[in-house]
Every structure is written in C-alpha cells, then in structure tokens.
DOVEX-409114 format. One record per residue (C-alpha): residue in one letter; y, z, x. Coordinates in steps of 0.5 Angstrom, whole numbers, padded with zeros to 4 digits, always signed. Layout:
<atoms>
aYZX/...
</atoms>
This chain:
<atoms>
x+0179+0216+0216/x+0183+0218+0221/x+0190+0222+0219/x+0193+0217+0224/x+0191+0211+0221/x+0191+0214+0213/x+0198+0215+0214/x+0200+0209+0217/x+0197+0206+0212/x+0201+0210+0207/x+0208+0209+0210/x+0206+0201+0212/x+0202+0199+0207/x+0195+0195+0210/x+0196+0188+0212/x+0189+0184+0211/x+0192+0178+0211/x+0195+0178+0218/x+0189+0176+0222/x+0189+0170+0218/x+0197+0168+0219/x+0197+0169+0226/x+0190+0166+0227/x+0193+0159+0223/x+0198+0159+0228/x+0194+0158+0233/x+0192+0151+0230/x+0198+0148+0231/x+0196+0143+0238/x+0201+0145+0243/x+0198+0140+0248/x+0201+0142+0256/x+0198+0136+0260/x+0192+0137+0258/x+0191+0143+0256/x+0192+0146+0249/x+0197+0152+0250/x+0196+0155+0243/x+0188+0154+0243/x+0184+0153+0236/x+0178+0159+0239/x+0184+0164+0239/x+0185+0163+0233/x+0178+0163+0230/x+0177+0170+0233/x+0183+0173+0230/x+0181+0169+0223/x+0174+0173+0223/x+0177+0179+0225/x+0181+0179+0219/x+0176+0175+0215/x+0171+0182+0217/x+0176+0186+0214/x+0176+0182+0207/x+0169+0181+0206/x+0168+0187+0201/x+0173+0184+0197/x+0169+0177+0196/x+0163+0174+0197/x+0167+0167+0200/x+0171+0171+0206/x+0164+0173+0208/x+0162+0165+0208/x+0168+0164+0211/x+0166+0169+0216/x+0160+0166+0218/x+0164+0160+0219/x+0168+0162+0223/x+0164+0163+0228/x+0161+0156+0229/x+0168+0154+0230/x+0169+0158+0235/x+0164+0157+0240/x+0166+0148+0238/x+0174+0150+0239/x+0172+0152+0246/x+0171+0144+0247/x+0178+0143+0244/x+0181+0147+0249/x+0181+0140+0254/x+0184+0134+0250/x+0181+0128+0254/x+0174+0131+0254/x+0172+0124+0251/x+0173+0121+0258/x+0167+0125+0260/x+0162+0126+0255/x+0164+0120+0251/x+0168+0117+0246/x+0162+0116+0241/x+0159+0123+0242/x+0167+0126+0241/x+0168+0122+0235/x+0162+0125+0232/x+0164+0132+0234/x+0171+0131+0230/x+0167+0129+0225/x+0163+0135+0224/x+0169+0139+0226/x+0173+0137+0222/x+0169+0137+0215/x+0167+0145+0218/x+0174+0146+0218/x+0176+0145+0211/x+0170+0148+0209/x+0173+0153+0212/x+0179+0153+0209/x+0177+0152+0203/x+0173+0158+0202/x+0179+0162+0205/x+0184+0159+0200/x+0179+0160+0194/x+0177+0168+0195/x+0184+0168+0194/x+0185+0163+0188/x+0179+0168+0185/x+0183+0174+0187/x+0190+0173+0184/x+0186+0170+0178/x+0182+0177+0178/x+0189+0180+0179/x+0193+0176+0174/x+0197+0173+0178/x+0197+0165+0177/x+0202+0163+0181/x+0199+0166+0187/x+0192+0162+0185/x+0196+0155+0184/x+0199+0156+0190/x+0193+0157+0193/x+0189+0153+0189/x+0195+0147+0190/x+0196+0148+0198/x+0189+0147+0200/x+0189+0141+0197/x+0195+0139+0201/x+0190+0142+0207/x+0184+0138+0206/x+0189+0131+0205/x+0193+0133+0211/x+0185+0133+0215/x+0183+0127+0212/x+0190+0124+0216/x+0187+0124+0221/x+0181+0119+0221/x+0185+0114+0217/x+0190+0114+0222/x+0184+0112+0227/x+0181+0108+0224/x+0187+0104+0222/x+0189+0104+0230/x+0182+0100+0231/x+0185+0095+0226/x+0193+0095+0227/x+0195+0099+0232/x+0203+0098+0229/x+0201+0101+0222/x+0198+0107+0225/x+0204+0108+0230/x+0208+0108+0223/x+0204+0113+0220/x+0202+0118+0225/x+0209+0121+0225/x+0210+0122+0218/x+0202+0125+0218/x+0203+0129+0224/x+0210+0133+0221/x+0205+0134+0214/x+0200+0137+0218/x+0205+0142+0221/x+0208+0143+0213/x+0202+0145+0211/x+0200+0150+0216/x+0207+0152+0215/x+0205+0153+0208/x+0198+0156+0209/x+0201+0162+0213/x+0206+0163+0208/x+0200+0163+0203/x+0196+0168+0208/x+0204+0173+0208/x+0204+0171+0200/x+0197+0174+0199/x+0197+0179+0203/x+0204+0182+0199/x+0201+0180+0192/x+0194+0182+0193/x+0195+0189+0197/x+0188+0189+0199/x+0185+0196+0203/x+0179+0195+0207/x+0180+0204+0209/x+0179+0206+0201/
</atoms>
C-alpha cells in the first residue's frame, strides 16, 4: 500500500460508509422544471463505489452492489419527471413499480450488512437503529403508491396526505444518512488492511 494512503489512513481514519451518505443525498428529488438536479444515477454510482469497498466485510453489500447497478442504468430514466407523456402512463406506472420494490431490496440489504455487523461487533444500538430505520424506509416507499392510488379515488385525501408523506420521506433520508456517518464511526471498517 502506498505510504500516502497508509498515513492518510492513520491520521483520518477510513471513511467507507461516506459513498454511501453522499449517494443518499442524491435521492432527495430536486425537480428544476423538469429536470432533477440532484439525480438518483449519481448516487447509485457513488453508492457501488462505496458498496465495492464494503463487499469483503459481508456478503449483502456485494448483493446490495450488483444491484446498484440495475438501478443505475433505470435512474438514467428518472432523470426527466414527465417521461410518462412519452412513453405512457401504464408502461411508467410498471417502471416505478419495479423500480420502487429494487429500491428497497436495496436498501435493505445495505441496512441489514449493517444490523449483521454491529450485532458481530457487539453494538445493539447500532443494529436497532439500523434494523428500525430501514423500516421507516421500506413504509416511507410504500407511501407513495398509496398517495396515487388514493388520487385515483379522492384527489382531496391525497392532497392532504401528500405533504406529511413527502416530509416523512425527507426525515428518513435524513435518518439513513446519519445512519450510514453512525455506522461508519461505530464500525471502522478498513478495506486498505
């Protein structure tokens, strides 16, 4: 290993979890106009640079890893928010789907190398935190087709529940970022060793 690594290893410690806190802020949906300006492909290409970091520690980061990359190549199609109008809204309305139940296979799979790790390391409260904050994931991803299929049926109980739902979602990105900066504190894997 090079000196220059190794000592910026020993002086800053190794950081394996950040790819994965930055690649998270990239799921927040900034729409401008149209576009997304924080897009989802970003971040999944910095999350599987991370989670190839964190592959030799357990076996579902490398899962999590191959999936990643599914979802980068259907983020590129998230990029636009009015696709719908030209492919469709049935052909759009299955992409989400499939999207959606990639996306928090996913994140499970991350969430729960963690929970596996902190119980291995002894560290409970790292492992209910994770375990309890992909929970709040995998709801706050159901939300969202309730909230549409809700609008189908009474457009006015969507509108009240889209606000409360959309602010949910941001708390538990918020929540999974700090859990990623959590884990990578309590856990210090080092993938130069």
């Amino acid at each position: 290993m090079d000196n220059f690594i190794r000592d910026k290893i020993e002086k800053e410690g190794v950081f394996v979890f950040n790819l994965l806190f930055w690649g998270l802020l990239f799921m927040f949906d900034v729409p401008v106009g149209n576009i997304d300006i924080l897009p989802d492909v970003v971040g999944y290409v910095l999350m599987y640079v991370g989670l190839k970091q964190l592959t030799p520690f357990h076996r579902l980061f490398g899962s999590a890893k191959q999936l990643s990359i599914i979802l980068i190549v259907l983020s590129i199609f998230t990029i636009y928010s009015n696709l719908e109008r030209v492919v469709g809204y049935i052909p759009m309305i299955l992409f989400h789907i499939v999207y959606m139940a990639l996306n928090m296979l996913f994140m499970y799979r991350i969430c729960y190398a963690i929970v596996e790790l902190a119980r291995e390391a002894e560290l409970p409260r790292l492992a209910q935190a994770a375990g309890f904050r992909c929970s709040l994931y995998l709801a706050s991803m159901l939300f969202t087709p309730i909230i549409i299929l809700l609008g189908l049926v009474q457009s006015a109980l969507a509108g009240m529940i889209f606000l409360p739902a959309f602010l949910f979602s941001i708390i538990v990105l918020v929540l999974l970022m700090a859990l990623m900066k959590q884990a990578d504190q309590s856990l210090k894997l080092n993938p130069y060793v």
